[in-house]
C-alpha positions as CSV (number, residue, x, y, z in Angstrom):
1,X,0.0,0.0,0.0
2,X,1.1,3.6,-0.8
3,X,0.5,6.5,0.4
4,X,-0.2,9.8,-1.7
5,X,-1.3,12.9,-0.4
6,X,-3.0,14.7,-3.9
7,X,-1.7,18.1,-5.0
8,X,-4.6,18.7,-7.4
9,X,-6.1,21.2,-5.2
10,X,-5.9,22.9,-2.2
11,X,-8.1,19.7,0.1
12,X,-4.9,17.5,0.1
13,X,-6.6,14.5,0.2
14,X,-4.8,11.7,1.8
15,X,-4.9,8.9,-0.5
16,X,-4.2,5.2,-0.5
17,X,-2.9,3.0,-3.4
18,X,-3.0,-0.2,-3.6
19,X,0.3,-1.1,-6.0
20,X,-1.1,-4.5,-7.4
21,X,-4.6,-3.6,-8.1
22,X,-4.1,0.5,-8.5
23,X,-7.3,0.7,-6.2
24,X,-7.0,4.2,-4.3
25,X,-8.9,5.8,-1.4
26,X,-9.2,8.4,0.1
27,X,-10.0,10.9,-2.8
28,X,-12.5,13.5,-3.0
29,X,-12.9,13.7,-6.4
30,X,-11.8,11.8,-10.0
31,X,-8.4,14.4,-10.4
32,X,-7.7,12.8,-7.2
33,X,-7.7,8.9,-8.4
34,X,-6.1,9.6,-11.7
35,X,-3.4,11.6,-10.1
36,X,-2.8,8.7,-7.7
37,X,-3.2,6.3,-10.3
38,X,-0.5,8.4,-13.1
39,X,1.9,8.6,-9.8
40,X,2.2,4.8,-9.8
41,X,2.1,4.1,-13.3
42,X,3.6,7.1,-15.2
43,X,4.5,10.0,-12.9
44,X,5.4,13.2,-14.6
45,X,6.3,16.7,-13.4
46,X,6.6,20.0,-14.6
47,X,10.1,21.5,-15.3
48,X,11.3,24.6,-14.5
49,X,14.4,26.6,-14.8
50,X,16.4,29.5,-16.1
51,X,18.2,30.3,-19.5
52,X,21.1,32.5,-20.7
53,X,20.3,35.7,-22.6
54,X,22.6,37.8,-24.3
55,X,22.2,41.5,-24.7
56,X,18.8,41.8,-21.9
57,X,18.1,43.9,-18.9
58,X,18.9,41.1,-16.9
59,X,20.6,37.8,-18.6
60,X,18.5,35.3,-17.5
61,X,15.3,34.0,-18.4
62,X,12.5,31.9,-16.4
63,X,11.6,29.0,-18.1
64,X,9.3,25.7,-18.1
65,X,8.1,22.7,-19.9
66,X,4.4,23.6,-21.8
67,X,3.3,20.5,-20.1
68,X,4.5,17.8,-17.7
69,X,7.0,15.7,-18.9
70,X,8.0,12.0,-17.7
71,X,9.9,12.1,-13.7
72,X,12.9,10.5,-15.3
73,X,13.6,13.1,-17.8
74,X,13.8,15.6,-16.0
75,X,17.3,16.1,-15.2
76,X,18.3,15.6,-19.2
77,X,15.8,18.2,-19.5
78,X,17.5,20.4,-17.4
79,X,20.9,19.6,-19.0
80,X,19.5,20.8,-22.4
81,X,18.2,24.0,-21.1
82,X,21.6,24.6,-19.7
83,X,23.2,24.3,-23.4
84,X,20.7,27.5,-24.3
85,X,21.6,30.8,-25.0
86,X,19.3,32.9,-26.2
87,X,19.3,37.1,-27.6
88,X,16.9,39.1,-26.0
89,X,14.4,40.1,-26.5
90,X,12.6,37.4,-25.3
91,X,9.0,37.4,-25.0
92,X,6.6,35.5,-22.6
93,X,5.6,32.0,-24.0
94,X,8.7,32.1,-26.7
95,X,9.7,28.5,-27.7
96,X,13.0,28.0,-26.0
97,X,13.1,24.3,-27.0
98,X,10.5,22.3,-29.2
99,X,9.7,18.8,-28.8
100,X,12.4,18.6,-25.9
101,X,13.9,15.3,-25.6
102,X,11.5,13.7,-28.1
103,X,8.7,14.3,-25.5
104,X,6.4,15.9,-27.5
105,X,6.6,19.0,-25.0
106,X,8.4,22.3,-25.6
107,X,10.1,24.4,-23.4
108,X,8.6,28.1,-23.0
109,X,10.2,31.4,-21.3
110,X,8.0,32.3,-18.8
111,X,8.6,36.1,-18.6
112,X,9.9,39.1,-21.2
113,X,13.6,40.1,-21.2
114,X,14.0,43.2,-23.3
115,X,17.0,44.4,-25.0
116,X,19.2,46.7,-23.8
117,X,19.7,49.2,-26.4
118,X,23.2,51.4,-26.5
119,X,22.7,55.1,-26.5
């Protein structure tokens, strides 16, 4: 038996799994069991970080994955943001990486990084 507490919403169900059969309790509502369920079977997680920019107000972007990607990628994720440098500007929901790893998912910035223009 396993033991989730759910992060789908702010209730924090406590949740029990049952590994062999994938029978959970303890959940409030469906998000709950699915997200108990995925965490067993196929957990995934949302990846977040920061990338270089050349030429910005400040040279470093926030960025994430579009949507959660597989637990076990995520440090080769965060090894391929590292290899990024972008030139600003950068604009909010800019494609840093598409399709990263094969996944399917894309990496987006997260906020705008203007250029800094010389006088």
């Amino acid at each position: 038996m396993k033991e989730l507490i759910c992060i789908c919403c702010p209730l924090g169900c406590m949740m029990k799994v049952n590994e062999d059969t994938l029978e959970v309790t303890g959940y409030t509502c469906i998000r709950g069991k699915n997200y108990a369920i995925n965490e067993l079977t196929a957990p995934k997680r949302m990846v977040t970080s920061i990338c270089k920019v050349l030429g910005g107000e400040i040279n470093v972007v926030s960025c994430k994955t579009a949507e959660a990607i597989d637990k076990d990628k995520i440090f080769a994720c965060l090894e391929e943001i590292s290899k990024i440098t972008l030139n600003a500007p950068v604009y909010e929901k800019d494609i840093i990486i598409k399709n990263v790893l094969n996944t399917g998912v894309d990496v987006i910035a997260t906020k705008n990084v203007m250029e800094v223009k010389d006088e």
